[in-house]
Every structure is written in C-alpha cells, then in structure tokens.
PyMOL Python script that loads the backbone (N, CA, C, O; Angstrom):
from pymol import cmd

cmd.read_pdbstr("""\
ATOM      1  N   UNK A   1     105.053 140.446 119.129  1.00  0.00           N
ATOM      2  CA  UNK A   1     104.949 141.280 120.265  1.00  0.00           C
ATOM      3  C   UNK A   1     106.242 141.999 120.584  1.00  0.00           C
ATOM      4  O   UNK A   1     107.063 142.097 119.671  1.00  0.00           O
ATOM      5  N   UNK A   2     106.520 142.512 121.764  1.00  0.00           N
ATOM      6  CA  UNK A   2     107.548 142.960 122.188  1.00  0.00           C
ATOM      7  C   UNK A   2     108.808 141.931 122.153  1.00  0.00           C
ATOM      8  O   UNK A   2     109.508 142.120 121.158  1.00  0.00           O
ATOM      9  N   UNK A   3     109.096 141.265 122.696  1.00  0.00           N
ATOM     10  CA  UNK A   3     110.227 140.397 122.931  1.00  0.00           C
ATOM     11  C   UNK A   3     110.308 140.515 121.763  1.00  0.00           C
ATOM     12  O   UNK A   3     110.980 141.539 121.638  1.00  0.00           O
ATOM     13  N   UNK A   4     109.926 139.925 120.177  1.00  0.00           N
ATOM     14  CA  UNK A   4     110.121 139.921 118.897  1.00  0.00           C
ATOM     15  C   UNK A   4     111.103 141.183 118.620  1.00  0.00           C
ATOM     16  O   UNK A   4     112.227 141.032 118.142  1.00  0.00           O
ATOM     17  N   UNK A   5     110.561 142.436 118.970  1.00  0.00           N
ATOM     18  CA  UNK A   5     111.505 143.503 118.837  1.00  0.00           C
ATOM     19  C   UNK A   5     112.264 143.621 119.838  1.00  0.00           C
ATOM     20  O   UNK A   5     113.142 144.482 119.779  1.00  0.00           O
ATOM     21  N   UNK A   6     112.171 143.010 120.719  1.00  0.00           N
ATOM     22  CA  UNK A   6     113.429 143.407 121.745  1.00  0.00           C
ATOM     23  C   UNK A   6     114.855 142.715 121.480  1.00  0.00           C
ATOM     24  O   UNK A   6     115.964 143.154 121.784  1.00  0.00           O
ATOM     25  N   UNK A   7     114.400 141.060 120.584  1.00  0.00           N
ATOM     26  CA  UNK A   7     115.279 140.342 120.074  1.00  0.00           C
ATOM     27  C   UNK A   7     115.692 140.692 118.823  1.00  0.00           C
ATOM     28  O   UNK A   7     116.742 140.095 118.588  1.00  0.00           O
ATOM     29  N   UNK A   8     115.395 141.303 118.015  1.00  0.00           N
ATOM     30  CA  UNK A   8     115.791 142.078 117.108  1.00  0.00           C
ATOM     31  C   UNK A   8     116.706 143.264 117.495  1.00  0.00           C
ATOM     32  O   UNK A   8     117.686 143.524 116.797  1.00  0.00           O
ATOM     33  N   UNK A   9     116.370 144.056 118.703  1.00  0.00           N
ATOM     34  CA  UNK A   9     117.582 145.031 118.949  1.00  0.00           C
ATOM     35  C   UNK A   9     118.426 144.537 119.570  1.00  0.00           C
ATOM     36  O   UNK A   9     119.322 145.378 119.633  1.00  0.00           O
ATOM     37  N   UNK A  10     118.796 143.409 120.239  1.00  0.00           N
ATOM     38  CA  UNK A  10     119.493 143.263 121.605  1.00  0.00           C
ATOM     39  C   UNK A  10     120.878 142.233 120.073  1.00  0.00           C
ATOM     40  O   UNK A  10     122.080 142.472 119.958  1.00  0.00           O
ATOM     41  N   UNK A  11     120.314 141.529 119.493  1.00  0.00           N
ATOM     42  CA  UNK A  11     120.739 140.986 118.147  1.00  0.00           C
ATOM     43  C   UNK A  11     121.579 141.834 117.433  1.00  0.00           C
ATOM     44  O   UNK A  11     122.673 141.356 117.132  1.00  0.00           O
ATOM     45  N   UNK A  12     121.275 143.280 116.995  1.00  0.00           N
ATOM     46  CA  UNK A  12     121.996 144.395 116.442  1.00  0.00           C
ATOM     47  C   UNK A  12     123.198 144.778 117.543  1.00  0.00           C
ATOM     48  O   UNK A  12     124.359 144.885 117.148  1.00  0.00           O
ATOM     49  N   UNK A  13     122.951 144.917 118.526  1.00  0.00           N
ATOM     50  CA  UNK A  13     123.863 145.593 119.728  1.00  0.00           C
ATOM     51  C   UNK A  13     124.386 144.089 119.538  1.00  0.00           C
ATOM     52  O   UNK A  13     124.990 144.190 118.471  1.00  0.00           O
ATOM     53  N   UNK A  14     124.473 143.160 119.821  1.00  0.00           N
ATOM     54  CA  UNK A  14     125.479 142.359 120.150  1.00  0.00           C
ATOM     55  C   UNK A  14     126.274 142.336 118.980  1.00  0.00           C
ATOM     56  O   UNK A  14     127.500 142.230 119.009  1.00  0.00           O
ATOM     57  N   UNK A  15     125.590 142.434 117.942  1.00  0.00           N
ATOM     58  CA  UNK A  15     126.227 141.873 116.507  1.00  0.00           C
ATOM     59  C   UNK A  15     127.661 143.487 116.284  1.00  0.00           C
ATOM     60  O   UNK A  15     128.594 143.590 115.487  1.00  0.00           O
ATOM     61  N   UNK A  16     127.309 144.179 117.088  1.00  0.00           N
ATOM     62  CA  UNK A  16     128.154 146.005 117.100  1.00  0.00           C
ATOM     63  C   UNK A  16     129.314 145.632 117.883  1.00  0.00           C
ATOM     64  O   UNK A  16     130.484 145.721 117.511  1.00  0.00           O
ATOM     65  N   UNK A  17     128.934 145.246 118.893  1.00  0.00           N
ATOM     66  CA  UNK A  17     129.776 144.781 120.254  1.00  0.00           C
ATOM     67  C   UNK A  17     129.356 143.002 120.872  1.00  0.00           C
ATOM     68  O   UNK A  17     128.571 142.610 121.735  1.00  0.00           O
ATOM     69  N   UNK A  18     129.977 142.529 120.267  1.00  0.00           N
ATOM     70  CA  UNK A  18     130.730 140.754 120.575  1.00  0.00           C
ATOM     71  C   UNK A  18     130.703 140.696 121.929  1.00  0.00           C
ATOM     72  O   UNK A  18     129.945 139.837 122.379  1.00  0.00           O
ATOM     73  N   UNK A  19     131.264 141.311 122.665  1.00  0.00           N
ATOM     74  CA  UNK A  19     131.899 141.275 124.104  1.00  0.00           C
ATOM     75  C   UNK A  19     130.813 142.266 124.730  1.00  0.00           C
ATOM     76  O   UNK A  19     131.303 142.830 125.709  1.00  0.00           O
ATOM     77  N   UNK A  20     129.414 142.683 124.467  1.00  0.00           N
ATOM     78  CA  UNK A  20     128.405 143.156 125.064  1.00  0.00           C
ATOM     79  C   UNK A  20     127.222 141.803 125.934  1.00  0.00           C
ATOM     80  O   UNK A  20     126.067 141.432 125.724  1.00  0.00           O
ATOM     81  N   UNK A  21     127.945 141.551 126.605  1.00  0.00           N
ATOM     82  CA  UNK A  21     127.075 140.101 127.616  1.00  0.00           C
ATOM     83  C   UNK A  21     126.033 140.208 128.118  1.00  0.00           C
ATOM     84  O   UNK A  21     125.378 139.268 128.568  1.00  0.00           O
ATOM     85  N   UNK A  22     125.530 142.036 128.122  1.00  0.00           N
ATOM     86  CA  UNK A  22     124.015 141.825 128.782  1.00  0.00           C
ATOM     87  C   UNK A  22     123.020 142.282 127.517  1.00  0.00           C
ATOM     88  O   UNK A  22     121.802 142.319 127.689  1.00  0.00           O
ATOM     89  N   UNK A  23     123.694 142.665 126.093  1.00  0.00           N
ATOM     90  CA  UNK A  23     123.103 142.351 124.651  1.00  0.00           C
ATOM     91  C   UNK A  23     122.472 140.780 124.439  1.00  0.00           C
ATOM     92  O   UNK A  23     121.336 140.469 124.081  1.00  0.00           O
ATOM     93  N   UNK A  24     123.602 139.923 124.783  1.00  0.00           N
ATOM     94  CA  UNK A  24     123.369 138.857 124.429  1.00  0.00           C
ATOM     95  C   UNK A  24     122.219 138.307 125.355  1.00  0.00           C
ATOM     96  O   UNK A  24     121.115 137.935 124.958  1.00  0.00           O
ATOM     97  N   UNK A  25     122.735 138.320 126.859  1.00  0.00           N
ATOM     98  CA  UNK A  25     121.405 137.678 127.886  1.00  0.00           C
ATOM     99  C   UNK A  25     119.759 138.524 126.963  1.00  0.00           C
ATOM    100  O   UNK A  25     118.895 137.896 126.349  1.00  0.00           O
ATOM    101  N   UNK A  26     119.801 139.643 127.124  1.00  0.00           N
ATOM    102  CA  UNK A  26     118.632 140.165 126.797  1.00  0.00           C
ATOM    103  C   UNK A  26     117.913 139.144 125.055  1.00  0.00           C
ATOM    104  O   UNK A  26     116.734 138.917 124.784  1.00  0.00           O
ATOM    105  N   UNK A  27     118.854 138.860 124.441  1.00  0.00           N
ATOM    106  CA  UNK A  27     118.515 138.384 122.672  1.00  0.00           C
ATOM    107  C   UNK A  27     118.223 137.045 123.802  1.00  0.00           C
ATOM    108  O   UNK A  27     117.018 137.035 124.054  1.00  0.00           O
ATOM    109  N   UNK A  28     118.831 136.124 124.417  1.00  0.00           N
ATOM    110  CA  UNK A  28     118.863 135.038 124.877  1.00  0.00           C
ATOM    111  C   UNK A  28     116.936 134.722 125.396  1.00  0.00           C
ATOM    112  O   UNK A  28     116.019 134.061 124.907  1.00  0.00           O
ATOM    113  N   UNK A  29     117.102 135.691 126.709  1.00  0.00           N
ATOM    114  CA  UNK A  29     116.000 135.862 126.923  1.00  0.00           C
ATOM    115  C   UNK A  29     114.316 135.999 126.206  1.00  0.00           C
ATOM    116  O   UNK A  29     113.263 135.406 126.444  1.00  0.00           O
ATOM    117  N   UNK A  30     114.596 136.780 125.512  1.00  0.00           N
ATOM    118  CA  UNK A  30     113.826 137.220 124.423  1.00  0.00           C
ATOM    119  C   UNK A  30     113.158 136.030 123.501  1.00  0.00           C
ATOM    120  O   UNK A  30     111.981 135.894 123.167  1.00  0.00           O
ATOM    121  N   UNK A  31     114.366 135.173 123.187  1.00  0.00           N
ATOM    122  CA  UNK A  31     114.498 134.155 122.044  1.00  0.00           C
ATOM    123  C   UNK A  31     113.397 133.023 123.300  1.00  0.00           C
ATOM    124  O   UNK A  31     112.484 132.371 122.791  1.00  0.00           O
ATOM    125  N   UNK A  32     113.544 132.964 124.274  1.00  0.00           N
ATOM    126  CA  UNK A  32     113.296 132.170 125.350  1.00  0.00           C
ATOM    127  C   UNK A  32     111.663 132.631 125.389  1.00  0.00           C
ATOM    128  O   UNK A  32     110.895 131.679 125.247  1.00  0.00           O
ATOM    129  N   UNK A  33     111.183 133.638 125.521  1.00  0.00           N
ATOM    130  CA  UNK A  33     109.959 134.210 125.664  1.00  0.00           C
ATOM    131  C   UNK A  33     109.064 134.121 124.222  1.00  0.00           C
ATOM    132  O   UNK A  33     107.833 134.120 124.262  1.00  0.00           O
ATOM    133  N   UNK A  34     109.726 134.056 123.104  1.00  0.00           N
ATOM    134  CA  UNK A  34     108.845 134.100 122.313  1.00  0.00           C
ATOM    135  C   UNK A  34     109.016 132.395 121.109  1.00  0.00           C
ATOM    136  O   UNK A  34     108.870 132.206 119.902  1.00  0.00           O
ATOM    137  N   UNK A  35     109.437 131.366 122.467  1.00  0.00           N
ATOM    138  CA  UNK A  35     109.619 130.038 121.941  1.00  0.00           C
ATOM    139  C   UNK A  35     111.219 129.158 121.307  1.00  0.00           C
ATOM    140  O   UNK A  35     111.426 127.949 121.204  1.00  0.00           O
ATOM    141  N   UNK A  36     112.130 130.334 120.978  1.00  0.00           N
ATOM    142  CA  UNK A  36     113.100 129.881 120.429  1.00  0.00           C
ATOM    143  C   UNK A  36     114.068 129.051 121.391  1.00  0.00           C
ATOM    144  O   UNK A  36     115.293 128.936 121.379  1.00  0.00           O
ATOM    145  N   UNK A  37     112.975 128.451 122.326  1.00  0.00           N
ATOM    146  CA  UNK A  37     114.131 128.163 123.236  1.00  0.00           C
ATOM    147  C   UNK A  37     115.666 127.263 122.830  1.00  0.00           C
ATOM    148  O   UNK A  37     116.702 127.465 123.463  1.00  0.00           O
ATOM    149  N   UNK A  38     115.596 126.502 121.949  1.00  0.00           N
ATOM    150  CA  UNK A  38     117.049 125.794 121.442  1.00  0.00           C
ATOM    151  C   UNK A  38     118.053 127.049 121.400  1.00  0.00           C
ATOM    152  O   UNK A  38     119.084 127.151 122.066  1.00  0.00           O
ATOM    153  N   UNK A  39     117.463 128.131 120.338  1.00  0.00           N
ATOM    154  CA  UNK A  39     118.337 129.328 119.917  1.00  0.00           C
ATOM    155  C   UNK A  39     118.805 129.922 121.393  1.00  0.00           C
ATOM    156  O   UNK A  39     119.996 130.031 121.684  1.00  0.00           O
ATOM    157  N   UNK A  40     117.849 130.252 122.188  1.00  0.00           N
ATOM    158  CA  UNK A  40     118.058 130.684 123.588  1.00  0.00           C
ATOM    159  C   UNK A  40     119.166 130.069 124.273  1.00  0.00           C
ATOM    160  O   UNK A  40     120.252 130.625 124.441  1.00  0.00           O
ATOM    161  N   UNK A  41     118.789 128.596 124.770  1.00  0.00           N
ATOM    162  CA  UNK A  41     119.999 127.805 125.234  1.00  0.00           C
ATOM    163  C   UNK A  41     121.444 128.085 124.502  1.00  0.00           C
ATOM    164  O   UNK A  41     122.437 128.492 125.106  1.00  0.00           O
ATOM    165  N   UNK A  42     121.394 127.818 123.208  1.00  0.00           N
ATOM    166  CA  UNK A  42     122.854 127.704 122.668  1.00  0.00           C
ATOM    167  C   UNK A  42     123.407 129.597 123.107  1.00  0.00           C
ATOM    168  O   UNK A  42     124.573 129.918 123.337  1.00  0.00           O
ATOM    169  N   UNK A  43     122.385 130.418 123.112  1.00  0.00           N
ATOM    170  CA  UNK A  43     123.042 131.795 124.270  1.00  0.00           C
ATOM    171  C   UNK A  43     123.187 132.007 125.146  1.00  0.00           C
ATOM    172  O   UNK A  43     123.858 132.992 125.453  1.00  0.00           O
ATOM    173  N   UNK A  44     122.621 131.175 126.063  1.00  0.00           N
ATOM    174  CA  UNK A  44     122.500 131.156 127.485  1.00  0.00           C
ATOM    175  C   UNK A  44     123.970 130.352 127.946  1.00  0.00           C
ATOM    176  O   UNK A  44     124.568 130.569 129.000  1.00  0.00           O
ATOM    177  N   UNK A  45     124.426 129.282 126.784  1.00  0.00           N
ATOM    178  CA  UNK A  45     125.722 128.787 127.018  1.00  0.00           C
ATOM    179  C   UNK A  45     127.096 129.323 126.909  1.00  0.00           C
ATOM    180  O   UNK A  45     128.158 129.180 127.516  1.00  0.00           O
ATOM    181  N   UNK A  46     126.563 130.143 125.679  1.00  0.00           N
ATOM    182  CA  UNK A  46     127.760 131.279 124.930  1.00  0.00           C
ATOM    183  C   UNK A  46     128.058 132.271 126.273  1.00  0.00           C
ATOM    184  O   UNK A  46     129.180 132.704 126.534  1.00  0.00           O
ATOM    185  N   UNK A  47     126.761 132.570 127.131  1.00  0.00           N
ATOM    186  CA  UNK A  47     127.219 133.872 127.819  1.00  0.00           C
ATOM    187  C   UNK A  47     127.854 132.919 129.132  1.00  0.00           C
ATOM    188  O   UNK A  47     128.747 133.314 129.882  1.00  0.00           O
ATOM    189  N   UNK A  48     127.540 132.297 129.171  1.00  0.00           N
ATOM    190  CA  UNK A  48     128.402 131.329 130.567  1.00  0.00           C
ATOM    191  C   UNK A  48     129.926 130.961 129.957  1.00  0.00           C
ATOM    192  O   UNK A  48     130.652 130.472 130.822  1.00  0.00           O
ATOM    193  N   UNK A  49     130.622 131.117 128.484  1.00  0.00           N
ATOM    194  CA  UNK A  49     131.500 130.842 128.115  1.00  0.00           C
ATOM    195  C   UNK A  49     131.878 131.888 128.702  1.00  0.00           C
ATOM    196  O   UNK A  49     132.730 131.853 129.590  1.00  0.00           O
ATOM    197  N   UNK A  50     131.052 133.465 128.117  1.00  0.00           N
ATOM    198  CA  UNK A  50     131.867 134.494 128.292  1.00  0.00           C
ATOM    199  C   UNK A  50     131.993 135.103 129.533  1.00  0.00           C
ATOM    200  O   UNK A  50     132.647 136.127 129.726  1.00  0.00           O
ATOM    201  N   UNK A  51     131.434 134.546 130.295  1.00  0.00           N
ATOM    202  CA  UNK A  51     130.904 135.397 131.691  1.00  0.00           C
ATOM    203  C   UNK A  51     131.986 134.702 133.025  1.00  0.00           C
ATOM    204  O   UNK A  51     131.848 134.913 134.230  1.00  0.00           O
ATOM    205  N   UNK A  52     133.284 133.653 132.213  1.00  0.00           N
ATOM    206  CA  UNK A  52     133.567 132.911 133.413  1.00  0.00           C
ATOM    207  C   UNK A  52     134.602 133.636 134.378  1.00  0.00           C
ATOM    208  O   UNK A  52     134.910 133.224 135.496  1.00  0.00           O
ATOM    209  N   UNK A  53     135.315 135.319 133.476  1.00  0.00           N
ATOM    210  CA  UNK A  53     135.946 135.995 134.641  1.00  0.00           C
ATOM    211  C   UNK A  53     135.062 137.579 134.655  1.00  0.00           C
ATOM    212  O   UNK A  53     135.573 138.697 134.712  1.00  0.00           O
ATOM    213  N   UNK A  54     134.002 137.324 134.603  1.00  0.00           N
ATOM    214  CA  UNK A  54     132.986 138.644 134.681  1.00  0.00           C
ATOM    215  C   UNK A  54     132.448 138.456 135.639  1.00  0.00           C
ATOM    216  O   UNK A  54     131.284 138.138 135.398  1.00  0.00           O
ATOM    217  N   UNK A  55     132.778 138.488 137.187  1.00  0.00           N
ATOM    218  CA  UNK A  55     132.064 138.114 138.417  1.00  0.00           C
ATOM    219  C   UNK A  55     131.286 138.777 138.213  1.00  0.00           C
ATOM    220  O   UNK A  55     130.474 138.001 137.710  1.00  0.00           O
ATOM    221  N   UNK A  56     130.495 140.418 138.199  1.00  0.00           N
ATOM    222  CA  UNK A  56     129.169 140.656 138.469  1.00  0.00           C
ATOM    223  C   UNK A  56     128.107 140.213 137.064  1.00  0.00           C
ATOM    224  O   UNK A  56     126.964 140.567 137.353  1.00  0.00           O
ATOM    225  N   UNK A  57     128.139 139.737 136.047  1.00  0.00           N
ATOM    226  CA  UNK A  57     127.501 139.299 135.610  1.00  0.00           C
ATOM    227  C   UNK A  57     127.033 137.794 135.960  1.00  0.00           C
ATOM    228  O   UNK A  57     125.904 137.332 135.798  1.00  0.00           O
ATOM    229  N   UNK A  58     128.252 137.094 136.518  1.00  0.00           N
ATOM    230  CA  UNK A  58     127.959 135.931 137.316  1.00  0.00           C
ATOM    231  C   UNK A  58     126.815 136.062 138.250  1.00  0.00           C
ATOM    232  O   UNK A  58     125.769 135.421 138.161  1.00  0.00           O
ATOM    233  N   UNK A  59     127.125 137.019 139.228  1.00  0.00           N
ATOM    234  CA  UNK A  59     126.164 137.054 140.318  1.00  0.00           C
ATOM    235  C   UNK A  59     124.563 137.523 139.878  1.00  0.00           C
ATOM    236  O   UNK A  59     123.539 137.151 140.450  1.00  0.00           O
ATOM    237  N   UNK A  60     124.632 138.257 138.938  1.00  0.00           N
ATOM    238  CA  UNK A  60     123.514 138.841 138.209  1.00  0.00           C
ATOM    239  C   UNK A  60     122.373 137.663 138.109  1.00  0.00           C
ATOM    240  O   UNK A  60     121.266 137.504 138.622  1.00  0.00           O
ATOM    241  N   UNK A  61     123.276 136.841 137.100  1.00  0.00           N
ATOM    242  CA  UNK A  61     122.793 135.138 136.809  1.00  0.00           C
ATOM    243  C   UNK A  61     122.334 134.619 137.965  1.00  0.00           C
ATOM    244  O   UNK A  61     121.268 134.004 137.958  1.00  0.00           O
ATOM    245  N   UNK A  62     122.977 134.766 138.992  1.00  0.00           N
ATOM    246  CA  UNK A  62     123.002 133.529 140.281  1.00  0.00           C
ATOM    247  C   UNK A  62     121.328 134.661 141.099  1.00  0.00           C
ATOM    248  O   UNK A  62     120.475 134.395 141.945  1.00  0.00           O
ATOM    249  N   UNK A  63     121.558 135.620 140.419  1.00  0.00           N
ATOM    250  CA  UNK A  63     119.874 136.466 141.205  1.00  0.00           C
ATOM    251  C   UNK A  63     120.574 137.525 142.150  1.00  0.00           C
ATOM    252  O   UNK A  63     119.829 138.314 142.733  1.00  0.00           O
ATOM    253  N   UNK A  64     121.709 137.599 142.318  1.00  0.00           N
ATOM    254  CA  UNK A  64     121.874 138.815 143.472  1.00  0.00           C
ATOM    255  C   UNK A  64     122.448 140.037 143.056  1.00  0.00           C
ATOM    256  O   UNK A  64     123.084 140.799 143.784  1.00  0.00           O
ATOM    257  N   UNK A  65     122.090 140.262 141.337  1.00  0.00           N
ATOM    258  CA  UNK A  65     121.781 141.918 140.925  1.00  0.00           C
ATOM    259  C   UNK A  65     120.911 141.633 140.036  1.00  0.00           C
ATOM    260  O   UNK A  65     120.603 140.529 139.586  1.00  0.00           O
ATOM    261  N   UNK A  66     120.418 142.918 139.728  1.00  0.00           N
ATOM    262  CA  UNK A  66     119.222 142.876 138.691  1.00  0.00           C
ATOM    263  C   UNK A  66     119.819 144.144 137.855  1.00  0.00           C
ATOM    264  O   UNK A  66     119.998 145.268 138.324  1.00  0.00           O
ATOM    265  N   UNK A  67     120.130 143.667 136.316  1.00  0.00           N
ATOM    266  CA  UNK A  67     120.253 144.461 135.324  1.00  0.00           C
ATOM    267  C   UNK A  67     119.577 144.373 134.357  1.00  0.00           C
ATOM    268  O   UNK A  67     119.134 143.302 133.942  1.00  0.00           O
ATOM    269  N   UNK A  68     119.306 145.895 133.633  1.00  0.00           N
ATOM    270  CA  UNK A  68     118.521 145.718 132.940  1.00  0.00           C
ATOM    271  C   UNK A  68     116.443 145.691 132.669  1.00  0.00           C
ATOM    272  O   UNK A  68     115.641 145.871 131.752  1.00  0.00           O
ATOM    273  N   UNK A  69     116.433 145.324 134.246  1.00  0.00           N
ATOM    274  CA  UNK A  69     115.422 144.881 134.806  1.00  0.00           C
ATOM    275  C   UNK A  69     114.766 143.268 134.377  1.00  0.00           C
ATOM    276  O   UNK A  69     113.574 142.965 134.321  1.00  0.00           O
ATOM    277  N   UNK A  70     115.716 142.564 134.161  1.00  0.00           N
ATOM    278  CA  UNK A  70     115.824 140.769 134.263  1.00  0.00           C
ATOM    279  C   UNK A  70     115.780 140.566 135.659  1.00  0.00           C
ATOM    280  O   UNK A  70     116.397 141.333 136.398  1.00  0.00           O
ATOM    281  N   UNK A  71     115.151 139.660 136.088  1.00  0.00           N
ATOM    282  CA  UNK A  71     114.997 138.804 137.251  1.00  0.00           C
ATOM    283  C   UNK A  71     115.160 137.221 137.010  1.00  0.00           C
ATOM    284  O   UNK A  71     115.059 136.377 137.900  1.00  0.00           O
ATOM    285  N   UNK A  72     115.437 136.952 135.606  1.00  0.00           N
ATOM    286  CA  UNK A  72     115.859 135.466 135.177  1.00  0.00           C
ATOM    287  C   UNK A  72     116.823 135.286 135.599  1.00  0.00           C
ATOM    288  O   UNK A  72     117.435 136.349 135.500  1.00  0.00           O
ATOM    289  N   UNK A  73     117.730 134.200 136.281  1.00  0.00           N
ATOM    290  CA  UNK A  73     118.888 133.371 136.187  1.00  0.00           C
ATOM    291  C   UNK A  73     118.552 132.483 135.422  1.00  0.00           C
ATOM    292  O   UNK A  73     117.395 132.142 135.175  1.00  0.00           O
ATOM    293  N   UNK A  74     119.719 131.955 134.904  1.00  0.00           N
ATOM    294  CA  UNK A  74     119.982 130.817 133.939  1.00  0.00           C
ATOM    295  C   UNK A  74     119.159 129.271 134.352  1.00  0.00           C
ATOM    296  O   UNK A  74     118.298 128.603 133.779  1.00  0.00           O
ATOM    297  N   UNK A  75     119.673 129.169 135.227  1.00  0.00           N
ATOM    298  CA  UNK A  75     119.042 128.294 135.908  1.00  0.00           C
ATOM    299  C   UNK A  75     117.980 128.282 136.659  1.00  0.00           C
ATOM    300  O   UNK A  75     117.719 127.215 137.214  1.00  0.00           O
ATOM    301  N   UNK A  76     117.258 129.223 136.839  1.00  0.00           N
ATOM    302  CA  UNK A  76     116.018 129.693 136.970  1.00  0.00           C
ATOM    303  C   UNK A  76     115.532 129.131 135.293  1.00  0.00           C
ATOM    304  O   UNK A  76     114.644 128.278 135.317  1.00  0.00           O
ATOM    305  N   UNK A  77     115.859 129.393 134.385  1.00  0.00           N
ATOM    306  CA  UNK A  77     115.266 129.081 133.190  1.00  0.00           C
ATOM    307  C   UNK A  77     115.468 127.950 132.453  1.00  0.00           C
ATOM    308  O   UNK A  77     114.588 127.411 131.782  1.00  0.00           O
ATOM    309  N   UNK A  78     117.144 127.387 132.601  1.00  0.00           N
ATOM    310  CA  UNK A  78     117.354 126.032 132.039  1.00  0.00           C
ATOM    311  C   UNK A  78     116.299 125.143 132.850  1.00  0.00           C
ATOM    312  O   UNK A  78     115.806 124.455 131.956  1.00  0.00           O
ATOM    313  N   UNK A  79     115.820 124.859 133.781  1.00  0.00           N
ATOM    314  CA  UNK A  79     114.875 124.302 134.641  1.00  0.00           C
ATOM    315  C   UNK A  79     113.516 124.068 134.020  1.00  0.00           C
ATOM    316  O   UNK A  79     112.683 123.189 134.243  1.00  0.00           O
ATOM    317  N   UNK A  80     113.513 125.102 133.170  1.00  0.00           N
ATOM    318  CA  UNK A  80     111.878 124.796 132.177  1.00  0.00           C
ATOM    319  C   UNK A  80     111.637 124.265 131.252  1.00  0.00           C
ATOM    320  O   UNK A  80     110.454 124.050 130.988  1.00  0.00           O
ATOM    321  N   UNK A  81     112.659 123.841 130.390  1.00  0.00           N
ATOM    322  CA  UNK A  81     113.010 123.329 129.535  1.00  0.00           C
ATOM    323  C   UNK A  81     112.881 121.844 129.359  1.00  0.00           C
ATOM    324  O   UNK A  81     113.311 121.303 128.339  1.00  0.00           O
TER     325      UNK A  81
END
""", "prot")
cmd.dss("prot")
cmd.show_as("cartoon", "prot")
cmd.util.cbc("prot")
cmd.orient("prot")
C-alpha cells in the first residue's frame, strides 16, 4: 500500500540527508504502519538521539505541532507495542 512507498521515499531522503529528522520520523512511522514495528522502534530511538537539542521537533513529538501532517507522538505509539 501506501506507507510501503512512503517508506521507501522517506528511506532515500534520509539516506541523502542523515541529519533530515522528519525523513526519518516519516520511514519510522511508516515502518510502524505496515508492521515493522522492531525496525520502527530502533527509529523512533535514533530520532530521540537526534532530536535532544532540536526543541521544535521535540514538541512536535510531545503533540503540540503537527508536521508533515503526523499526529503520532512517540509515545503515543511506543504505548502499542
């Protein structure tokens, strides 16, 4: 379905740009929606490595912006698991 290709592009863009954090949430996500959740987690951790002096991506996570058009926080999702 979609997510399949969305994790396939968001995968290319990160793999271009390393330091692209809402590449990675989106592959994270993605990986999360279409079952990969282990693969997901071990990104969902990577971007909390990278995200620890990126305050608005922090807050993004915590729910009080929406990029991208994600409404997931992390913990909104580690929770399902």
């Amino acid at each position: 379905g979609h997510y399949e290709v969305a994790a396939k592009f968001y995968k290319q863009a990160f793999e271009i740009d390393n330091a692209n954090i809402e590449a990675l949430f989106g592959l994270a996500t993605s990986e999360y929606r279409i079952g990969l959740k282990e693969k997901a987690k071990e990104h969902y951790l990577q971007i909390l490595n990278m995200a620890k002096l990126n305050l608005p991506f922090i807050k993004y996570l915590r729910g009080e912006t929406i990029v991208s058009g994600y409404q997931y926080s992390v913990s909104q999702l580690a929770g399902t698991w």
